[in-house]
C-alpha positions in Angstrom: 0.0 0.0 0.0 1.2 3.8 -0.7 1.1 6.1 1.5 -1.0 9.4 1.2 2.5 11.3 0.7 3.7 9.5 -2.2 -0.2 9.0 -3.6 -0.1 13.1 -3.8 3.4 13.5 -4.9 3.2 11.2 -7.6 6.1 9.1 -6.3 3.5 6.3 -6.0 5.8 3.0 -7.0 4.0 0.7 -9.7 5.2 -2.7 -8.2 2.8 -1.5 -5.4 -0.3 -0.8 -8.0 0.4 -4.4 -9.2 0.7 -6.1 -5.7 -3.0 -4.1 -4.7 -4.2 -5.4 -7.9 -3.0 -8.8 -7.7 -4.3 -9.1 -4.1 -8.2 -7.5 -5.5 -8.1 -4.5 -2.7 -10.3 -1.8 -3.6 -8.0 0.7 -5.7 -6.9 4.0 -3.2 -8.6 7.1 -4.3 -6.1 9.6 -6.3 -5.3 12.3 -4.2 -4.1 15.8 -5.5 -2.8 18.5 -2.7 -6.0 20.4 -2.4 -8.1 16.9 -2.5 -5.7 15.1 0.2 -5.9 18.3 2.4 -10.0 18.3 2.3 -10.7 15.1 3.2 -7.7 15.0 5.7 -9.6 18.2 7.6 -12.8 16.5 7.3 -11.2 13.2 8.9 -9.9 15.6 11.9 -13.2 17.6 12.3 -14.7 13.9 13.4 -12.6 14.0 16.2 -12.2 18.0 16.5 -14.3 19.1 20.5 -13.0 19.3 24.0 -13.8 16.0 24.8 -13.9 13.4 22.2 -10.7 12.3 22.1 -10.7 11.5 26.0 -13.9 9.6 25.2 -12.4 7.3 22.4 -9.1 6.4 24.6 -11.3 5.2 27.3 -13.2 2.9 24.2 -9.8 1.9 22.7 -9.2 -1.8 22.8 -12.7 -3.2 23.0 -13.6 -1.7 26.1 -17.2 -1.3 26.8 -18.2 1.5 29.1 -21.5 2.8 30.4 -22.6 6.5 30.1 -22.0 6.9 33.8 -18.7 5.3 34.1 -17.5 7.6 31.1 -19.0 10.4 33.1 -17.0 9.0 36.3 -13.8 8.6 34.6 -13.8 12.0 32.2 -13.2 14.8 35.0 -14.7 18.4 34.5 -17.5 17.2 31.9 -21.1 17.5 32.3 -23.4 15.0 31.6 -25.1 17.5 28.8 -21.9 17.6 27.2 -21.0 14.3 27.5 -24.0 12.8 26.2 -23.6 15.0 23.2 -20.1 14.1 22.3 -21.3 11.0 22.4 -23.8 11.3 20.1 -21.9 13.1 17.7 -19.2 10.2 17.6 -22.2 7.9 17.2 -23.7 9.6 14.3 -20.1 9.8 12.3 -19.7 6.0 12.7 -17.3 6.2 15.2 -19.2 4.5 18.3 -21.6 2.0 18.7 -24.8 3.1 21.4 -26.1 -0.3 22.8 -29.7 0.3 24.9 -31.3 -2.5 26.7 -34.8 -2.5 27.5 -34.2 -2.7 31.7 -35.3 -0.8 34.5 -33.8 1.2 35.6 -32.6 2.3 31.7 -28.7 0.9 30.9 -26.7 2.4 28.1 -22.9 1.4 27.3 -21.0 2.2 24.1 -18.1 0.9 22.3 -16.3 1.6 19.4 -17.3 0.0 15.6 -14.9 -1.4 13.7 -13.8 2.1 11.6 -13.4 4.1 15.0 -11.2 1.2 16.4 -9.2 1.2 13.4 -8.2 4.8 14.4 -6.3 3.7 17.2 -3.1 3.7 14.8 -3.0 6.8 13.2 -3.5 8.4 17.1 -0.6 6.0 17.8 1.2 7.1 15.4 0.6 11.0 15.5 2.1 11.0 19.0 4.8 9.2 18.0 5.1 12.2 15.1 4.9 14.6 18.0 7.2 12.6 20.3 9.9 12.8 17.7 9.5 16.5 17.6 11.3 16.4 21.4 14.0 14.3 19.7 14.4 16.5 16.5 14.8 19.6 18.1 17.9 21.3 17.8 19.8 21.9 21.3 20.0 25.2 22.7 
């Protein structure tokens, strides 16, 4: 597989186009700059607000948590707020909203598959910003 960098630069290697082919993946979607840089801000905007990123780390790995243990867990946020982060991550696909039919009422959520497979590229931006420590030049 390319990555995003080489698709936009046009540095994309063929033997890689053959081995995607050979292997029947969906083919990428071409980016250009401008096309790459939209749907990268519209990728961030799904996890862009105060809390939602606190809220998928305590969903990472399979965990299953109910709205009052997220509430619990997630210091300073109201329960307003909480429930509509969580709603917003719902409606992008991101989290999975289980109700059962009980009294008193139980919710939990988890993550779907598409919001687990985020995991990596958070992973790997704070690696990105790790290395920035490293790369510095010394005073």
């Amino acid at each position: 597989m390319t990555s995003t960098h080489q698709e936009v630069s046009g540095q994309r290697e063929d033997n890689l186009v053959e081995d995607r082919e050979a292997k029947s993946e969906p083919a990428r979607k071409a980016y250009t700059p401008m096309s790459a840089a939209i749907d990268i801000e519209a990728y961030l905007s799904l996890v862009d607000g105060r809390w939602k990123l606190e809220i998928l780390f305590h969903l990472f790995g399979g965990q299953v948590q109910r709205f009052s243990d997220l509430e619990k867990r997630i210091d300073g946020i109201s329960q307003k707020m909480l429930a509509q982060q969580l709603r917003q991550l719902e409606a992008d696909g991101l989290v999975l909203r289980t109700a059962y039919p009980e009294v008193p009422p139980r919710v939990d959520y988890r993550m779907t598959a598409w919001g687990q497979a985020l995991c990596p590229a958070l992973d790997s931006l704070l690696q990105w910003g790790e290395a920035r420590v490293r790369m510095a030049p010394p005073d």
